[in-house]
C-alpha positions in Angstrom: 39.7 41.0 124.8 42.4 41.5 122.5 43.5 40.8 118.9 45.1 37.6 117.4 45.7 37.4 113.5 44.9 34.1 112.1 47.1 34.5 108.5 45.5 32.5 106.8 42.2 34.2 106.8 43.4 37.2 105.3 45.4 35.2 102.8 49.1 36.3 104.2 51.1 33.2 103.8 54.4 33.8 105.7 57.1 31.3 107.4 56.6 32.0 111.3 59.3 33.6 112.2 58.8 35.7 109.5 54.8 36.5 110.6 55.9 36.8 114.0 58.4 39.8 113.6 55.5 41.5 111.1 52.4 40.8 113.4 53.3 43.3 116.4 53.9 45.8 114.0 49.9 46.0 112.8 48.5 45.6 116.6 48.5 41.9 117.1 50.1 40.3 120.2 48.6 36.9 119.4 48.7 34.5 116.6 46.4 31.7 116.0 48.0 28.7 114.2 48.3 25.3 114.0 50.2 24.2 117.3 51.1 20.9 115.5 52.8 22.3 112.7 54.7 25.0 114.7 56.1 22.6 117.1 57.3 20.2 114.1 59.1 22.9 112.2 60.6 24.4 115.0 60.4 22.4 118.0 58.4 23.9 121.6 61.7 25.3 122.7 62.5 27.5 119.5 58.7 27.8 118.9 58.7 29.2 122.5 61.7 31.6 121.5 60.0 32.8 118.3 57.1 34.3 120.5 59.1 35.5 123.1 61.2 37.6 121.2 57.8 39.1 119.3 56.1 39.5 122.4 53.3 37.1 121.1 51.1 33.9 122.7 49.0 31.5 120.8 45.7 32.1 121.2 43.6 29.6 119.8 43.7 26.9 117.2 40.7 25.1 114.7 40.1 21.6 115.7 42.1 18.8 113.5 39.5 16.3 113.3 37.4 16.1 109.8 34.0 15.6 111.0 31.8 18.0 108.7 31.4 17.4 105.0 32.4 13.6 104.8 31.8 12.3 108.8 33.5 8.4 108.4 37.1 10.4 108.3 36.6 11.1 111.7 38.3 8.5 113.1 40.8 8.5 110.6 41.8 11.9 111.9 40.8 12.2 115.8 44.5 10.7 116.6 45.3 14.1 115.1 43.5 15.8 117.9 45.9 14.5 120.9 49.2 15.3 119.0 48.0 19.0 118.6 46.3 19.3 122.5 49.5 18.5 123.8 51.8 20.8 121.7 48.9 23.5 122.7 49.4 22.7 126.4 53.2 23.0 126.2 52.5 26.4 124.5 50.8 27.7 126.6 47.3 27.4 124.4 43.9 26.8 126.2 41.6 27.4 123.5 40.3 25.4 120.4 37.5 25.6 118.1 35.0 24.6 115.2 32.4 25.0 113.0 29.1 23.6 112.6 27.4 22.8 109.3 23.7 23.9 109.6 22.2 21.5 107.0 22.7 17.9 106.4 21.9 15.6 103.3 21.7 12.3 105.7 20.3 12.9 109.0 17.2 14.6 110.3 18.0 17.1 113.2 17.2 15.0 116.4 19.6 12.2 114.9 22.2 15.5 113.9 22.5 16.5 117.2 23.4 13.1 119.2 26.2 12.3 116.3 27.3 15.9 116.4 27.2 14.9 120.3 28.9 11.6 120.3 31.8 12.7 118.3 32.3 16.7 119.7 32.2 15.1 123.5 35.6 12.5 122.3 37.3 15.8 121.5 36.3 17.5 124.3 37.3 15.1 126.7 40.8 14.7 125.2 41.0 19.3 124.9 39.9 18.8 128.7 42.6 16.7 129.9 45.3 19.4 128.8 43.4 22.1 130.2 41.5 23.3 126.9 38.3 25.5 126.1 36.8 23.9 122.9 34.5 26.2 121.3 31.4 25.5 118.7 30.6 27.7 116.1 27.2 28.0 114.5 26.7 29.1 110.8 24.0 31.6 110.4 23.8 32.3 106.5 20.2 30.3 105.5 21.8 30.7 102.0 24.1 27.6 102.8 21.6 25.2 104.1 19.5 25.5 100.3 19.2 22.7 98.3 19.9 20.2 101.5 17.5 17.6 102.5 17.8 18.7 106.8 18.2 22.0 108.3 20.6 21.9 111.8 21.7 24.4 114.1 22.0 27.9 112.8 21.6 30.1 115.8 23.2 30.5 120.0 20.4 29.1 121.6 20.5 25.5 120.1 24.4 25.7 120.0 24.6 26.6 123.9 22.1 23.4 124.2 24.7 21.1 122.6 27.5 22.4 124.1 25.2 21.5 127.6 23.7 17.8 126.0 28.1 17.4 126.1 28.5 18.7 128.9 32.3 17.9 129.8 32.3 21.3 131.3 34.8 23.1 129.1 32.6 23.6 125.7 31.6 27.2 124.7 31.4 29.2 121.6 33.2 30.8 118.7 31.0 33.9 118.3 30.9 35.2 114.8 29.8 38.4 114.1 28.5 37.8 110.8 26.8 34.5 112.0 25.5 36.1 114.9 24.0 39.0 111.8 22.9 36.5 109.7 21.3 33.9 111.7 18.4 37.0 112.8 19.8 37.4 116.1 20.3 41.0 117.9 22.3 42.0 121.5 19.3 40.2 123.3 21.3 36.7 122.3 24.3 37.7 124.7 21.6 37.4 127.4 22.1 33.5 126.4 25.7 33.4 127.9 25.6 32.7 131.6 29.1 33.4 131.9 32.2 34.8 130.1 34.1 31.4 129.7 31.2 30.2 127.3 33.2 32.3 124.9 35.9 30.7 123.7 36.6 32.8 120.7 35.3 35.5 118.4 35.3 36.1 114.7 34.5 39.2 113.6 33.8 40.3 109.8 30.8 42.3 107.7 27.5 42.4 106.0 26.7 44.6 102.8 24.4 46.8 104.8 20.9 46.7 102.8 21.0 43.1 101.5 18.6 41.3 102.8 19.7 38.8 105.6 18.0 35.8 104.1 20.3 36.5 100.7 23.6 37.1 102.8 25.7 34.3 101.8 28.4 32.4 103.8 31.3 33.2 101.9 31.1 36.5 100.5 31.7 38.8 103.7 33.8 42.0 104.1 36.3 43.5 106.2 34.9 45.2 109.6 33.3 48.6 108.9 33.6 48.1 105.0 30.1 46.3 104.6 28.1 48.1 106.8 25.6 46.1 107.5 26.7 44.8 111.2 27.5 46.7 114.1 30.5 45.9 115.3 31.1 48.3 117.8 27.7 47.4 119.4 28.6 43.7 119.0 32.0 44.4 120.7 31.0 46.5 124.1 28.6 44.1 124.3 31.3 41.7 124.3 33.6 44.2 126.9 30.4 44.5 129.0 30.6 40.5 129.7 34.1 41.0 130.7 35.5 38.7 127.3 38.8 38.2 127.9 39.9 36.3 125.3 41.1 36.6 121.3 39.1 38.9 118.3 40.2 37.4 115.2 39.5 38.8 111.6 37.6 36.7 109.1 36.6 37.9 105.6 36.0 36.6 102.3 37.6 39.5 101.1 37.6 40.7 98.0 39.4 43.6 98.9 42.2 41.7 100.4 42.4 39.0 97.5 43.4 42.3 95.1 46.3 43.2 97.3 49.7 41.9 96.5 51.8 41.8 99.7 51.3 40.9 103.3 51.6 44.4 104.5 49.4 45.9 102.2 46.4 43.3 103.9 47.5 43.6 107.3 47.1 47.6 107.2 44.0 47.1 105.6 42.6 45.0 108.2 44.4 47.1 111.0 43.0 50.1 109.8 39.4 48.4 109.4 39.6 47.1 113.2 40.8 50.4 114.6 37.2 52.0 112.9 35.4 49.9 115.1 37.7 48.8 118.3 36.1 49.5 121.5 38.5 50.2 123.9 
């Protein structure tokens, strides 16, 4: 496994070429980013020369298609999805992925899960035929699914059994630490994972250590080791001990990043916050 600095979600806000000479210098050798937008501004060729120079690959990218909060846009954007597999292909990408709301206001679960279905296996097929992973995250805070008429997936288990129900045999999952925390589960749930490919890509982040679970809410998380509350280090040998191979990406709702002022004041913040709990 290794690390790959998604910008955005440690609100740095840099032209690439820019980010890409600044990444390598706080530990990152991989970038996740839209390949779609890279290869507009700067073509695959000089997109391809940006990286090479930096010593860095594209690791993964978030799914284009607006299915979540309003689902009639999704055929409005799918298109979007074939446009971006096929700059990921040429750059040497393999690996997409997405979240999945675990309430909804119109459908009861059963119904849920075969519309999450139909519309997750379209993408899939189209990730498939340019040779990429498509991962499925589920969202484990209960906080988020109050005040919604129907509960949905919140945990592995029932996330590994849609990924099987769309079975184009390249679906896995974005494992989130704090999901992972906050949906109950423990190092049992990596039992759940027959193989290594099933993930596609991991999140990590924190807990406040002593809040209850039940009151952790989805968007107030903290950098790794700053919270407390989840174990990291556990939660990453147990991710070396299934031979994961692919990208650790940083994802807080920091407000201890928000109150710094320059993009290398919050990348040695979250450098120094990995490093405390990198398993080597």
């Amino acid at each position: 496994m290794y690390r790959s600095l998604n910008p955005g979600m440690i609100g740095v806000d840099l032209p690439f070429e820019k980010l890409a000479k600044l990444a390598p210098q706080y530990g990152y050798g991989a970038v996740e980013l839209s390949p779609t937008a890279l290869v507009e501004e700067y073509g695959v060729a000089g997109t391809q020369d940006i990286m090479g120079q930096n010593g860095l690959i594209l690791s993964s990218f978030m799914l284009p298609v607006s299915f979540q909060w309003d689902p009639s846009k999704f055929e409005e954007t799918f298109p979007k999805l074939e446009v971006a597999a096929k700059a990921a292909e040429k750059l040497g990408c393999h690996r997409c992925s997405t979240y999945i709301l675990n309430f909804s206001d119109d459908l009861p679960y059963k119904e849920n899960f075969e519309n999450h279905c139909r519309m997750l296996t379209e993408c899939a097929k189209v990730l498939a035929d340019h040779d990429i992973r498509f991962g499925l995250e589920f969202v484990g805070p209960k906080t988020l699914a109050e005040g919604h008429k129907y509960p949905f997936i919140r945990g592995l288990k029932e996330m590994l059994e849609l990924c099987d129900a769309i079975g184009t045999g390249n679906m896995g999952i974005l494992y989130d630490a704090y999901h992972w925390y906050t949906a109950g589960l423990d190092f049992s749930a990596f039992d759940l994972f027959r193989k290594e490919e099933e993930v596609v890509s991991v999140h990590i982040n924190d807990a406040k250590k002593g809040l209850p679970i039940d009151e952790c809410l989805d968007g107030l998380r903290y950098l790794p080791g700053e919270g407390g509350g989840v174990d990291l280090k556990g939660f990453l040998q147990h991710l070396k001990d299934m031979h994961y191979t692919g990208p650790v990406i940083v994802e807080p709702f920091s407000e201890t990043l928000k109150a710094m002022n320059t993009p290398e004041e919050k990348l040695a913040a979250v450098q120094k916050a990995v490093d405390s709990i990198w398993v080597d």
